[in-house]
N, C-alpha and C positions, 0 to 999 in steps of 0.2 A: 316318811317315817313318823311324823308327826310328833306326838308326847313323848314317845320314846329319846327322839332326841335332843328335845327339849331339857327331858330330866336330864339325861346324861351328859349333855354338850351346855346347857343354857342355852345364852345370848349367842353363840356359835351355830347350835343345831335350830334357833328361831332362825337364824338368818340363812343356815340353811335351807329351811323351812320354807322362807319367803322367796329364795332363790328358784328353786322347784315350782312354783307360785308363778312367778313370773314367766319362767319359761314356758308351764301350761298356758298361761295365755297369750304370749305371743303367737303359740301355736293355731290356739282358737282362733283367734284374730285376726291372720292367715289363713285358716280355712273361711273363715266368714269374709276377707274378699274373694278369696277363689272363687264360690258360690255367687257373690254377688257378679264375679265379671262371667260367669258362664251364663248368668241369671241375663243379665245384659247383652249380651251374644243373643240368645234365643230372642228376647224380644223385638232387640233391632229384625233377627231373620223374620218374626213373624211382623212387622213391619213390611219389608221388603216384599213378602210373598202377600201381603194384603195389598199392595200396591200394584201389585203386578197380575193377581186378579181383579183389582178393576180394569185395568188396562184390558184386560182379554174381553170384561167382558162388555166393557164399550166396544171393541174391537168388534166381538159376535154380535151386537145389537145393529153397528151400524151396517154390518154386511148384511146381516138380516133384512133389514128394513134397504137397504138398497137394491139386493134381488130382487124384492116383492117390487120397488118400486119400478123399477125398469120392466118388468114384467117377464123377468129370467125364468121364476119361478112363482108359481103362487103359493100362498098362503098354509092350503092345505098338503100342496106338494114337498114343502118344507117339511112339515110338520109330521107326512108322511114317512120321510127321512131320514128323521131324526129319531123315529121310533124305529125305522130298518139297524140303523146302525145301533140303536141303543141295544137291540135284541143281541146284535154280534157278539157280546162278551157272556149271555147265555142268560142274563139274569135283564129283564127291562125293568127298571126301578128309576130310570131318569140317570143316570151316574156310565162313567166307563172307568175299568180298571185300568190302572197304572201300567199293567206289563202286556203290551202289544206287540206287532210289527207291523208294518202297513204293507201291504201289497200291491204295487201299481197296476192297474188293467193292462191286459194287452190290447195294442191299437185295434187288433180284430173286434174285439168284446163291446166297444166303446163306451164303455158304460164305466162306473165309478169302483174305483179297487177294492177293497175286502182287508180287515184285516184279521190279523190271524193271532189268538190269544194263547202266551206262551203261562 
């Protein structure tokens, strides 16, 4: 209410005044930790997921280099591959989409499964 109450209440409608006052910013002040712990959430998460790609992608390096070494596969046959599969989701840009299924081979085929982009 502001002046209004002021005139009419005085020191009643100030301290109404300041009542109001306060309660807006306990409010705020509660929204700005909610923000901050959601804010907090996210970064921990993208922590977590930053960790967890490097793990993969030590993971794909050292199988990489262990194929080639043992002489599973060579170099260019990986490489080969890796662009077969990257075409599967339609677009080869180096990336695979998120929404898959994998398809196991049949023992007949023996060859490497397929998957199928939902």
């Amino acid at each position: 209410m502001g002046w209004m109450r002021t005139l009419l209440l005085g020191d009643i409608g100030n301290r109404l005044d300041i009542a109001d006052t306060e309660v807006e910013i306990d409010r705020v002040k509660q929204q700005n930790r909610n923000t901050a712990n959601r804010l907090r959430h996210k970064e921990e998460k993208i922590d977590q997921l930053t960790c967890e790609l490097a793990e993969q992608r030590l993971a794909t390096q050292a199988l990489t280099r262990f194929l080639i070494a043992k002489n599973l596969i060579s170099e260019q046959e990986l490489n080969e591959f890796i662009q077969e599969v990257d075409s599967e989701d339609g677009v080869v840009d180096g990336k695979l989409n998120a929404s898959f299924t994998y398809k196991t081979p049949s023992k007949e085929s023996g060859g490497f499964g397929k998957i199928e982009w939902t």
